[in-house]
ZAVOZA-837752 format. One record per residue (C-alpha): residue number from 1; residue in one letter; x, y, z. Coordinates in Angstrom, 2 decimals. Each point is the difference from the previous one (the first is absolute). Example, Ala and Ser with C-alpha at 12.3 -4.5 7.8 and 13.67 -1.06 7.14 Angstrom:
% ZAVOZA-837752
PT   k r       x       y       z
PT   1 A   12.30   -4.50    7.80
PT   2 S    1.37    3.44   -0.66
//
This chain:
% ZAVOZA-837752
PT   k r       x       y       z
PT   1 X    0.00    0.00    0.00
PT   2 X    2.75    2.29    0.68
PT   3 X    1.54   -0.40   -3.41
PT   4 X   -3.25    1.05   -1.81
PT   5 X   -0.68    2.70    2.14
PT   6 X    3.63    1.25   -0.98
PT   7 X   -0.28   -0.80   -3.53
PT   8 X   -3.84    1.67   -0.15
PT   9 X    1.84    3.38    1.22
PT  10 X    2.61   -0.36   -2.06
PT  11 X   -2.22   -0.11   -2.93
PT  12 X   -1.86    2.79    1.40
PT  13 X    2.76    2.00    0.61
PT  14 X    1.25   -0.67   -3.93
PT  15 X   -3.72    0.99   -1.25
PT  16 X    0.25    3.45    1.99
PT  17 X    2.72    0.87   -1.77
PT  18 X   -1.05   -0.38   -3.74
PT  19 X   -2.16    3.85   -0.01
PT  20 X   -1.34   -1.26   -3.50
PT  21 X   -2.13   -3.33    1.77
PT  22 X   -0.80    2.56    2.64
PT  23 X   -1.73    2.09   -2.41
PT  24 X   -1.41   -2.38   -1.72
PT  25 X   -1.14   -2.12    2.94
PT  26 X   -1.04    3.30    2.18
PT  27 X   -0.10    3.07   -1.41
PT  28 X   -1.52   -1.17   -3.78
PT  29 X   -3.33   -1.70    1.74
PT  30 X   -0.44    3.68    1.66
PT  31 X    0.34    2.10   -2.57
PT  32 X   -2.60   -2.54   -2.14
PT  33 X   -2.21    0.81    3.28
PT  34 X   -0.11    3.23   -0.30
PT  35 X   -0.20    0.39   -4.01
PT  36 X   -2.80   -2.89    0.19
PT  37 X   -1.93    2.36    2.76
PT  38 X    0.50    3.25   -1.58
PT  39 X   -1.45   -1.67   -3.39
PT  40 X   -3.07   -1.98    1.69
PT  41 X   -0.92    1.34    3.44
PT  42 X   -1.72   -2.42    1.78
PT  43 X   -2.89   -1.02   -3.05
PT  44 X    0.06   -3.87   -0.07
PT  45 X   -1.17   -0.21   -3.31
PT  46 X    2.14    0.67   -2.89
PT  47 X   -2.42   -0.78   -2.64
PT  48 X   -3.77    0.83   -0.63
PT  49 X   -2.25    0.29    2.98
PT  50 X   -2.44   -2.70   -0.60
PT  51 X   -3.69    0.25    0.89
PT  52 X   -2.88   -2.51    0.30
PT  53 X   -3.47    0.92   -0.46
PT  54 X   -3.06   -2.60    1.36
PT  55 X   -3.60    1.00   -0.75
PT  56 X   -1.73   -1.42    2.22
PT  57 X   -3.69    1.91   -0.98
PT  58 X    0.82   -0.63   -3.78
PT  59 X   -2.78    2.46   -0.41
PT  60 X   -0.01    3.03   -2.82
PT  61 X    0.62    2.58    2.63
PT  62 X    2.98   -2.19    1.23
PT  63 X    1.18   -0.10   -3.32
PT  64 X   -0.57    3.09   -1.31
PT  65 X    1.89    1.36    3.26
PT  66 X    3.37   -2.92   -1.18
PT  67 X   -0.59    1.66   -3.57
PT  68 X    0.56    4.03    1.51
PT  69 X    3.13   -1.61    2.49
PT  70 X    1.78   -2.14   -2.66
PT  71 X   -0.39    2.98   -3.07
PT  72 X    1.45    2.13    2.74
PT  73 X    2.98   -2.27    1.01
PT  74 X    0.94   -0.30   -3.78
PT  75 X    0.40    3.82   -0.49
PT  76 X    2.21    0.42    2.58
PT  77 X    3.71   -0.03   -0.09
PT  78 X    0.78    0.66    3.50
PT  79 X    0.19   -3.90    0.84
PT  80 X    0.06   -3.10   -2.07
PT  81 X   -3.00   -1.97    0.88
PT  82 X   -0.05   -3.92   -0.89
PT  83 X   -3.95   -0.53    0.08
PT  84 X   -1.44   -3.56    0.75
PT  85 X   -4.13    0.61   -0.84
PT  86 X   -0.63   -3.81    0.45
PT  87 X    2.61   -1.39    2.32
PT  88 X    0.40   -3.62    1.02
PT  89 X    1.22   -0.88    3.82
PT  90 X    3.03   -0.17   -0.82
PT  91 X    0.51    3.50   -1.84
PT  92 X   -2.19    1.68    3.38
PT  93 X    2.85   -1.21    2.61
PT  94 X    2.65    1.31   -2.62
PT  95 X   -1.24    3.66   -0.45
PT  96 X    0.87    2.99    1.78
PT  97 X   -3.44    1.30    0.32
PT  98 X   -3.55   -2.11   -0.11
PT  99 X   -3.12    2.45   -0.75
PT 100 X   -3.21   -2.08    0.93
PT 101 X   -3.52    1.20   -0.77
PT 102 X   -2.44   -1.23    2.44
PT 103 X   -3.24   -1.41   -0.67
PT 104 X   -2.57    2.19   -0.01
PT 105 X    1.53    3.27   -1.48
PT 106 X   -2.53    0.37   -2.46
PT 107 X   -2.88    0.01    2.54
PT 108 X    2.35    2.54    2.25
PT 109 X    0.36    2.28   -2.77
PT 110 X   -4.15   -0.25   -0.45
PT 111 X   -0.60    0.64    3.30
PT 112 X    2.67    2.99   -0.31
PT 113 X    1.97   -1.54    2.84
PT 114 X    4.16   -0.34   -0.08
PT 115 X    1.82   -3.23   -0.58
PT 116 X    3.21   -0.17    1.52
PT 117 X    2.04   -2.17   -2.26
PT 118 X    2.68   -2.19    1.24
PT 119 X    3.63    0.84   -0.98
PT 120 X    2.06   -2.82    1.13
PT 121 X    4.15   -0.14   -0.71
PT 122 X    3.23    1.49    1.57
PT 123 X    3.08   -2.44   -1.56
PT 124 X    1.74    3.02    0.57
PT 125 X   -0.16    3.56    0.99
PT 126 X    1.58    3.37   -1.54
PT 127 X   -0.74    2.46   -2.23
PT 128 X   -1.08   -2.26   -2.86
PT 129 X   -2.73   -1.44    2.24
PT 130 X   -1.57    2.67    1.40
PT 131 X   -0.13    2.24   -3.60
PT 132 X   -1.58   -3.49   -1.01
PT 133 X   -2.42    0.72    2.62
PT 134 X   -0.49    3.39   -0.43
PT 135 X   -1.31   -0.60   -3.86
PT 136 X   -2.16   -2.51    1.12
PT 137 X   -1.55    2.16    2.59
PT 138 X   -0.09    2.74   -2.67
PT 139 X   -1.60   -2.00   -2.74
PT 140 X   -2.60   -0.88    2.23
PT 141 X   -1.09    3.71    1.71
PT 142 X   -0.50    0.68   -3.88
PT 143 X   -2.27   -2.85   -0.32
PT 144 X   -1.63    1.59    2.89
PT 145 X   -0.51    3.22   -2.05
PT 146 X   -2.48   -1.39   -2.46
PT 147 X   -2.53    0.43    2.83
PT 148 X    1.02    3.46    1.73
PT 149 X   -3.70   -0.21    1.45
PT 150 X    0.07   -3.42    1.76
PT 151 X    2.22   -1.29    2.80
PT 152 X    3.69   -1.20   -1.62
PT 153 X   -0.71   -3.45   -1.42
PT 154 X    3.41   -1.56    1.16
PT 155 X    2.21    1.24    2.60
PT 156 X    4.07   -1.97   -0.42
PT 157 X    1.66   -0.28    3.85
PT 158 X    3.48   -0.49   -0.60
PT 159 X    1.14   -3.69    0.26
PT 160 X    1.33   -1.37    3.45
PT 161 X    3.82    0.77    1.03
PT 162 X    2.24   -2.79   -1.39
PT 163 X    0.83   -2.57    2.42
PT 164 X    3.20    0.34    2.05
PT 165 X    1.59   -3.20   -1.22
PT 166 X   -0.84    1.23   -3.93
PT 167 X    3.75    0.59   -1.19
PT 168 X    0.26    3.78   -1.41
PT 169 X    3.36    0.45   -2.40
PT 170 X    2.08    1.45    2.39
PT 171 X    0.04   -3.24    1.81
PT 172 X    0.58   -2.09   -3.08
PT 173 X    2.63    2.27   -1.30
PT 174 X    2.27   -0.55    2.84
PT 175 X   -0.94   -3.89   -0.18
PT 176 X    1.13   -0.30   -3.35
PT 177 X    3.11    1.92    0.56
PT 178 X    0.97   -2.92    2.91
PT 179 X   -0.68   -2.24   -2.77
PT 180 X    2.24    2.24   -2.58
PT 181 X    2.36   -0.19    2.33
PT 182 X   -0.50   -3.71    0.59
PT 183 X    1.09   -0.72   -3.88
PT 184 X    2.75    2.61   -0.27
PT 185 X    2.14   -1.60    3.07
PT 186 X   -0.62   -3.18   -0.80
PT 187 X    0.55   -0.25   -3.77
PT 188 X    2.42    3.53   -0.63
PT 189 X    1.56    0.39    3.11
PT 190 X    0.74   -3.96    1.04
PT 191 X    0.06   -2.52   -2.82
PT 192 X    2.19    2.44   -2.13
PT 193 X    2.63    1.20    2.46
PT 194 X    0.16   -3.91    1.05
PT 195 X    1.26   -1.16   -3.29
PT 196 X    2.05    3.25    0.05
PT 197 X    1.43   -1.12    3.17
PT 198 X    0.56   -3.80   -0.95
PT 199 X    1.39    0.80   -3.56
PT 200 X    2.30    3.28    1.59
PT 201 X    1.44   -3.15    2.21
PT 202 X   -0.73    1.22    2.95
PT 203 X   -2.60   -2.58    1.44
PT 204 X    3.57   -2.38   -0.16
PT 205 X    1.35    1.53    3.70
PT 206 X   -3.06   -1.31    1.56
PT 207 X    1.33   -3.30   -0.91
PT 208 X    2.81    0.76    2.65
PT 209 X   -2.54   -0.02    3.03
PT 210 X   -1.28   -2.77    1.43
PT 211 X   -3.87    0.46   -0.70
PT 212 X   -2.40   -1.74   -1.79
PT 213 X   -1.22    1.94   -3.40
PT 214 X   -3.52    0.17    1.77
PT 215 X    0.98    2.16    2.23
PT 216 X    1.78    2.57   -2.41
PT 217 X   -3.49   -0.11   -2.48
PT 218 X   -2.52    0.12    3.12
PT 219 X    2.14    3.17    0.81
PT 220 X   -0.27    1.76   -2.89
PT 221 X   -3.97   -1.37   -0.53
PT 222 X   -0.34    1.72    4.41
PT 223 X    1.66    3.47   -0.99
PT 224 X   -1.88    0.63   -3.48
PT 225 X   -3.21   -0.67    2.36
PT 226 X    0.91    2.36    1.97
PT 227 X    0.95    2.28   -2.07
PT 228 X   -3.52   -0.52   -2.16
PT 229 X   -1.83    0.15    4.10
PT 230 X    1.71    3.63    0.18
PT 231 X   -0.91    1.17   -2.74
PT 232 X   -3.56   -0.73   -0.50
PT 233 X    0.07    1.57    3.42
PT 234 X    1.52    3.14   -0.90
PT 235 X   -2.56    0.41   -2.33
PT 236 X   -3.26   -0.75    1.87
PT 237 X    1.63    2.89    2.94
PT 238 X    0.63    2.33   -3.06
PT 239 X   -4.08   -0.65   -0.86
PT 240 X   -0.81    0.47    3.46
PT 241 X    1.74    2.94    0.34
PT 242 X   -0.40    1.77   -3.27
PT 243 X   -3.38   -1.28   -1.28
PT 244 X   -2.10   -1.46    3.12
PT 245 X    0.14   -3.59   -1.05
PT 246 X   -2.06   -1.80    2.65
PT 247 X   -0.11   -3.59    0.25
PT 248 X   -3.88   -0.91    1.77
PT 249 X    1.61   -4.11    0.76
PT 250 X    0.20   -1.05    3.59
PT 251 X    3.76   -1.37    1.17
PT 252 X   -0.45   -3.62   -1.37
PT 253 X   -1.13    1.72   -3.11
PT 254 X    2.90    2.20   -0.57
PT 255 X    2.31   -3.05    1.22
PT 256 X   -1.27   -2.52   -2.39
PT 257 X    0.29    2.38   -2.28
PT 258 X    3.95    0.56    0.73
PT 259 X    0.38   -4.00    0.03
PT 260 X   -1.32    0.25   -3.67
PT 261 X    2.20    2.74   -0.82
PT 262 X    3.22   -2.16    1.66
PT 263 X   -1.25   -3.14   -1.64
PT 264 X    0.07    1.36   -3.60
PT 265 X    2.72    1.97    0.17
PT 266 X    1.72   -3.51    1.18
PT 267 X   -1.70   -1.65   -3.15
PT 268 X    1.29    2.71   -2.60
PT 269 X    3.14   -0.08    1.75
PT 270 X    0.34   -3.77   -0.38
PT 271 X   -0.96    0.66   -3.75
PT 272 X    3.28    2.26   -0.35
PT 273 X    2.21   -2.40    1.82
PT 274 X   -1.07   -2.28   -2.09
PT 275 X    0.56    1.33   -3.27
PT 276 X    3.50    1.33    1.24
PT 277 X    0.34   -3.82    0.54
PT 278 X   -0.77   -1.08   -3.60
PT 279 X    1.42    3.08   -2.12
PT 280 X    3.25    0.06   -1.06
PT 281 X    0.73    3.48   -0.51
PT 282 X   -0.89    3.91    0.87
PT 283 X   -1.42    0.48   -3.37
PT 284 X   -2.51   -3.09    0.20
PT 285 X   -1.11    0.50    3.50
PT 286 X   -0.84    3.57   -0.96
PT 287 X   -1.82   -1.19   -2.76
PT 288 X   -2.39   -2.34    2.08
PT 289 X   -0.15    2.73    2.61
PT 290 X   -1.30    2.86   -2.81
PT 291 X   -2.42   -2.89   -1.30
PT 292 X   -1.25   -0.48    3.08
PT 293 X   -0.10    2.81    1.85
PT 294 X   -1.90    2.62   -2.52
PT 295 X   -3.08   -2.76   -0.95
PT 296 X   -0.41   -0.46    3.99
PT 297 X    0.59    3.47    0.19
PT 298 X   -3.50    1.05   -1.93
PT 299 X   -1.92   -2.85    0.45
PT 300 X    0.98   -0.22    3.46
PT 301 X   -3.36    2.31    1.66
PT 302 X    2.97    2.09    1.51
PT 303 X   -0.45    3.46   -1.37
PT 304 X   -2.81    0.37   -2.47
PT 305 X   -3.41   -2.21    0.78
PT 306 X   -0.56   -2.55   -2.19
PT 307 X   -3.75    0.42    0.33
PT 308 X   -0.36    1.03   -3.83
PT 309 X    0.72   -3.51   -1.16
PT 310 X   -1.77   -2.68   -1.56
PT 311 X   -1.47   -2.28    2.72
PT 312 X    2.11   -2.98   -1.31
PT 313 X    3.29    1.94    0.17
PT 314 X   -0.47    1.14    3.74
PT 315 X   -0.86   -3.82    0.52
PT 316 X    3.33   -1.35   -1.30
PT 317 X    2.12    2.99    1.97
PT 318 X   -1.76   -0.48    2.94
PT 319 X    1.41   -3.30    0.16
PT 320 X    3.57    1.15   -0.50
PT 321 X    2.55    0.04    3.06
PT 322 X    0.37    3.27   -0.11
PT 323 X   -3.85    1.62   -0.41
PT 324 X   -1.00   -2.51    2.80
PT 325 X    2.53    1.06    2.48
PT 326 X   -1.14    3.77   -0.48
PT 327 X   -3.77   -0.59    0.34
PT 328 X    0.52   -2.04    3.07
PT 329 X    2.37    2.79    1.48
PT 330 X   -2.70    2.78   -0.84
PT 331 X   -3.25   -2.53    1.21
PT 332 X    2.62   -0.22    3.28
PT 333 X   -0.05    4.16    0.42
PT 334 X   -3.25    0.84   -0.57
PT 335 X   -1.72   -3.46    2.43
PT 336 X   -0.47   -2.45   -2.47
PT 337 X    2.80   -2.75    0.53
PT 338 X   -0.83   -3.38    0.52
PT 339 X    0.67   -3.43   -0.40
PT 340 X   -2.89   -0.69   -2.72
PT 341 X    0.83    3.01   -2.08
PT 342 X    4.12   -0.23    0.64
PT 343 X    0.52   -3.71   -0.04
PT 344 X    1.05    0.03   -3.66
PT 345 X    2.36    2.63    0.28
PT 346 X    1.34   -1.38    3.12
PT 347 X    0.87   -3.22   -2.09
PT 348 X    1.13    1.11   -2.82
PT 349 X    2.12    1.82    1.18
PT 350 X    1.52   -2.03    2.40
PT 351 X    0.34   -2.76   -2.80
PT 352 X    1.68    2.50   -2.15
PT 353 X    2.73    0.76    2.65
PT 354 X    0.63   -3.30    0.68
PT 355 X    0.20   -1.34   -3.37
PT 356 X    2.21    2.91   -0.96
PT 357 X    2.80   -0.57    3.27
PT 358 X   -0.12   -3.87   -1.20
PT 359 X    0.79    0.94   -3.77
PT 360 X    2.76    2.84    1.51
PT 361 X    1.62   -3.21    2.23
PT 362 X    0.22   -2.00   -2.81
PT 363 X    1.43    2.20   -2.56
PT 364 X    2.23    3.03    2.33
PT 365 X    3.89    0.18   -0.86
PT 366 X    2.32    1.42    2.09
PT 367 X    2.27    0.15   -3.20
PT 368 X   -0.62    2.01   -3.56
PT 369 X   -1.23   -1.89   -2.57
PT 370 X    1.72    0.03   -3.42
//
């Protein structure tokens, strides 16, 4: 144990002195904090806002009322609305806002009495939303003015306050910039100095001390975690402090969610041992590092949603190592983490770290290779 624990600090120690991984490692994920807040604010939606419509009444009035709302939302430019007139189940969860006319409207509007209309929705929050609700509201008070005698026909309460464990983009910034972080250490800053290292020559004076290789690799695999622990910490104190990132979780929450973090980064981490292990140069272990890192990269749900995509597509990345350990680090922030919805990412990643080690073990040189 003491060996390691010298050999982890001595590896730290090197790392601390490179200022080019320090940038990269610390100050780069920063700087795409702040350029990524400045650009977005807090609106969790990128795209379209999307909005459901159920007619309950299916009545003229009703529809003539959907007819004034929907011409109105079409001559706007203010917000991009996605509308959904005859939604299934499935396409009512999805959308930001639900607008439900209740039965009976027609008779209300008869009996000149006001129907309050249910607006249902809050994936996010920001200034996308609420001008999104603001045009509703306003479409509707001119609906209202086709009777200027009579009592309004529809009156549109804002929708309920999203719920505290709904995750706004602040808080899935700074998640996927723990997972950017994640890949860069692991592939650019590990598996390529390794083979630097081994083909340099300078892995041969630890053949001098009398240590098992283990030891040396589980000390370099211990000080990249902790490098990757600091700074994905770094950057949720910088959102704290700058930006007001909150995180709703309870202490199990928050610490599953940091066991997820440690188990990736020890999966990814395993990934770059092992392809220092079974490259033979710089050049090639570059090359699988670029074509790896910049496809994970963007499909990776670190920085931009992936909401936008075909149903199919989010599917198949979902069940990638890499989108599952961010979705089960985010459910883990905002109260969601458990065993039935965390059990896959649990195992996969665990079986990619171990399968990765047992590769590294059978393929790792102390020597260059010719």
């Amino acid at each position: 144990m003491k060996i390691l624990l010298h050999l982890v600090k001595a590896d730290l120690a090197m790392f601390l002195r490179g200022k080019l991984a320090l940038f990269w490692t610390f100050a780069f994920p920063l700087l795409m904090l702040v350029m990524q807040m400045a650009l977005f604010g807090q609106d969790v939606k990128l795209g379209p806002v999307s909005l459901a419509i159920v007619d309950l009444d299916r009545s003229t009035e009703s529809g003539s009322y959907l007819r004034q709302l929907q011409a109105g939302l079409r001559q706007q430019h203010s917000v991009d609305f996605a509308l959904v007139t005859t939604p299934a189940d499935g396409a009512v969860a999805q959308a930001d806002f639900v607008l439900t006319i209740p039965a009976g409207f027609a008779a209300n509007v008869a009996a000149g009495r006001t129907t309050d209309i249910a607006l249902r929705g809050g994936h996010g929050a920001g200034a996308a939303f609420d001008a999104a609700y603001g045009l509703l509201r306003g479409y509707s008070d001119a609906y209202n003015l086709n009777g200027l005698n009579a009592p309004p026909r529809v009156a549109l309460p804002p929708p309920p306050p999203a719920a505290e464990q709904t995750l706004d983009y602040r808080l899935f910034l700074v998640t996927g910039l723990a997972g950017m972080v994640i890949l860069s250490t692991s592939l650019m800053g590990f598996a390529g100095p390794l083979v630097a290292a081994r083909e340099g020559g300078m892995f041969r004076m630890y053949q001098l001390f009398p240590m098992p290789t283990g030891v040396v690799v589980a000390a370099w695999c211990i000080s990249r975690l902790l490098i990757v622990l600091a700074a994905s910490l770094a950057m949720f104190l910088a959102a704290w402090a700058i930006y007001g990132v909150r995180i709703s979780a309870d202490g199990m929450q928050v610490a599953a969610a940091i066991a997820m973090l440690a188990l990736g980064a020890g999966a990814f981490l395993a990934l770059g041992l092992l392809i220092a292990a079974m490259t033979n140069s710089v050049a090639a272990a570059t090359m699988f590092c670029n074509l790896l890192y910049f496809p994970l990269l963007f499909s990776g749900n670190l920085m931009v949603p992936l909401g936008g995509l075909p149903t199919l597509a989010r599917e198949v990345l979902d069940c990638l190592p890499l989108n599952a350990m961010m979705s089960s680090i985010r459910r883990g922030l905002t109260g969601g983490m458990g065993w039935s919805t965390d059990i896959y990412s649990v195992a996969l990643l665990s079986v990619m770290l171990i399968a990765c080690l047992a590769l590294s073990a059978r393929r790792f040189t102390w020597m260059p290779r010719s």
